[in-house]
N, C-alpha and C positions, 0 to 999 in steps of 0.2 A: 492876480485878482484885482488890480487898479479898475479894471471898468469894468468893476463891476457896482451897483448904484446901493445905497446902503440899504438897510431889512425899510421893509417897507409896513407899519403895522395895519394900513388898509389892506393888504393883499391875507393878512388874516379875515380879515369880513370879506374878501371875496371870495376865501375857498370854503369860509363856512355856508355862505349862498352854494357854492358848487355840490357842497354838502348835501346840502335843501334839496339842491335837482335831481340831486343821485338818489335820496331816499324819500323823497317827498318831506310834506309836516309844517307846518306853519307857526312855528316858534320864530321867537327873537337871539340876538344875537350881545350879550352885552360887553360890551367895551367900554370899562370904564363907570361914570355914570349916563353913558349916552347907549341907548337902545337903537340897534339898527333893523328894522323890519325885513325880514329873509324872504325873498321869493319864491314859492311853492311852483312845483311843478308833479306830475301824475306819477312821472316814472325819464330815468332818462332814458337818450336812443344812441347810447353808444355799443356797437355791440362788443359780443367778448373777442371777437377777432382784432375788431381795432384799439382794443383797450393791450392785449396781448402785444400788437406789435409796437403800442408806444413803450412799454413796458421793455420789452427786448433792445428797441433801441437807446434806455436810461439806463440796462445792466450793458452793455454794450460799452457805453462812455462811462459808469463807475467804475468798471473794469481795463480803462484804458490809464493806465497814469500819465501819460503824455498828455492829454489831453484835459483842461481845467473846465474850458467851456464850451458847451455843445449850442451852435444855432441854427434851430431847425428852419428849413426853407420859405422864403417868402410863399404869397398867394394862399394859403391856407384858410380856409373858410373858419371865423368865428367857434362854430361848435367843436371842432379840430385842435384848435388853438386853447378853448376850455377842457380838452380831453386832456392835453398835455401838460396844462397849468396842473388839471387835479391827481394825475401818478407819479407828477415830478412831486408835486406837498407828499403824497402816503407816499413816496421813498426818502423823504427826506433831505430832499435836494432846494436848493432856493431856487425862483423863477423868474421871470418877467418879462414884460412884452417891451417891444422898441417896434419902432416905426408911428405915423401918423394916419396916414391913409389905410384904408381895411386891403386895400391889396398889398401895402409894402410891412403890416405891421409882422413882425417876427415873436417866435418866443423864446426867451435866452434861458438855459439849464446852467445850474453850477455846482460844482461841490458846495456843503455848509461849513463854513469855517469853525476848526475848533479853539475853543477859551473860550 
């Protein structure tokens, strides 16, 4: 688990935006005493086939003990990359992207450490 980067408590305000997409509503988000304003959207457009197969492949890699960190492949388009930030949180996995540029950025899965 060395590289792995420590909890990160933005990546909380970003999955409760992800929240926001998925169910719409235009609440706040508070952290703290600092209010973060959530981005509203109508409805999202993931469907349930590719929600399913992100999902297949995070019990795929819970289920593998050999394996700590799952990174899934470059070039992945933004909306892809937020489908898999938001099944890795509702399973309970930690997350995070690496890369710079939107064609090389990656999303890294891990187990959550226990204590």
């Amino acid at each position: 688990f060395s590289d792995m980067p420590p909890d990160d408590p933005s990546s909380q305000v970003d999955f409760q935006i992800a929240l926001q997409h998925l169910f719409g509503g235009s609440t706040a988000h508070e952290k703290g005493k600092d209010t973060v304003p959530v981005v509203t959207c109508d409805q999202n457009d993931w469907s349930s086939e590719e929600v399913t197969e992100i999902q297949t492949q995070l019990e795929t890699f819970i289920n593998n003990d050999a394996q700590d960190i799952l990174r899934f492949h470059r070039g992945m388009g933004s909306r892809k990359r937020k489908l898999i930030h938001f099944v890795a949180e509702k399973m309970g996995l930690r997350h995070w992207g690496e890369g710079k540029k939107d064609a090389e950025k990656i999303v890294v899965v891990a187990r959550r450490r226990s204590g």
